[in-house]
N, C-alpha and C positions, 0 to 999 in steps of 0.2 A: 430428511431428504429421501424423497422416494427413489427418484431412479436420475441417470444419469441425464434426462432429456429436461431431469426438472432444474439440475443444478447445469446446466446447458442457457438453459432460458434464464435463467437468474444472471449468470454471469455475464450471460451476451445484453443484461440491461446498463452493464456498466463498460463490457468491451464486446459491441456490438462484429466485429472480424473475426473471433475468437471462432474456430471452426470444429465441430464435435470430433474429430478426427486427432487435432491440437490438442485438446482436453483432454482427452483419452489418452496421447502421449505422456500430457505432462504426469496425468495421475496415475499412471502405469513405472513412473521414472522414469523414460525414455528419452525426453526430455528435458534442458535444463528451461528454466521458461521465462520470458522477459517478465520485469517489473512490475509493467502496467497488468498483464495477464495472474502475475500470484496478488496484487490489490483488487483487481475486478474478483476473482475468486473468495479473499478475502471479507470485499462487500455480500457479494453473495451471501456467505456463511453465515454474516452478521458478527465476525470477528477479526481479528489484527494477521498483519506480515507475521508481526512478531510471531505468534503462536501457531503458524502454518510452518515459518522454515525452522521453529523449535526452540526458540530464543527463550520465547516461555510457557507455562504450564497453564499459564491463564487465561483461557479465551476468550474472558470479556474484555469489551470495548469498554469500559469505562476507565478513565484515566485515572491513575493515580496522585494524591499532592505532588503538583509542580512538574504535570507534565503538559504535554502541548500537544496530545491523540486528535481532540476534535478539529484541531485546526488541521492537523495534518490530513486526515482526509479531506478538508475542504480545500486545500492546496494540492493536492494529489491528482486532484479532478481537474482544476483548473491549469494546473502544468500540462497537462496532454492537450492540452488548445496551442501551444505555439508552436513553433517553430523550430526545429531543433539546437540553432544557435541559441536564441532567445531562453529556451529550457537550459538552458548550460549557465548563460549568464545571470538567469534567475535563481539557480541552485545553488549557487556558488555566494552569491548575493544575501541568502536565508543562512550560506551555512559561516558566515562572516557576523550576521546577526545574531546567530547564535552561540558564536563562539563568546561574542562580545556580552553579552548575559550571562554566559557562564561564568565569564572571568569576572564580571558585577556580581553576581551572585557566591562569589567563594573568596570573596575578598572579604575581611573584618569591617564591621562597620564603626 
């Protein structure tokens, strides 16, 4: 990354409001920073939440066995289209599905 106006442009391809002033908050710590804004960032970099807010050491995108990464960015992107009720009842809805796979998957077969 050269300079802040490149990772400016990059981010505003996926959070187009995102204001170099904002940016400069957030990566300054000034800041706590919404969702959508550490995922556009995220995109940008060409790597995960996870490894921005420290979760982990890894900064590749590539998923591990038996994860669900590439979906999640394609979900990611498509939740910022509704409607704020709609994003709630959808969240909630994936995390019900996923609860339900988990408890499939950790059951003895």
């Amino acid at each position: 990354m050269r300079s802040l106006e490149e990772l400016l442009r990059l981010v505003q391809n996926y959070q187009p409001s995102l204001a170099k002033t904002s940016l400069l908050r957030i990566i300054n710590d000034q800041v706590s920073p919404r969702l959508e804004n550490v995922e556009a960032i995220a995109h940008a970099l060409n790597t995960t939440v996870a490894y921005l807010i420290g979760e982990t050491d890894d900064p590749a995108l590539q998923p591990q066995a038996g994860t669900i990464l590439p979906v999640a960015h394609v979900w990611s992107d498509r939740l910022k289209n509704l409607e704020e009720g709609q994003r709630e009842l959808t969240i909630q809805a994936m995390e019900l599905v996923l609860r339900a796979v988990e408890a499939r998957n950790s059951t003895p077969q």
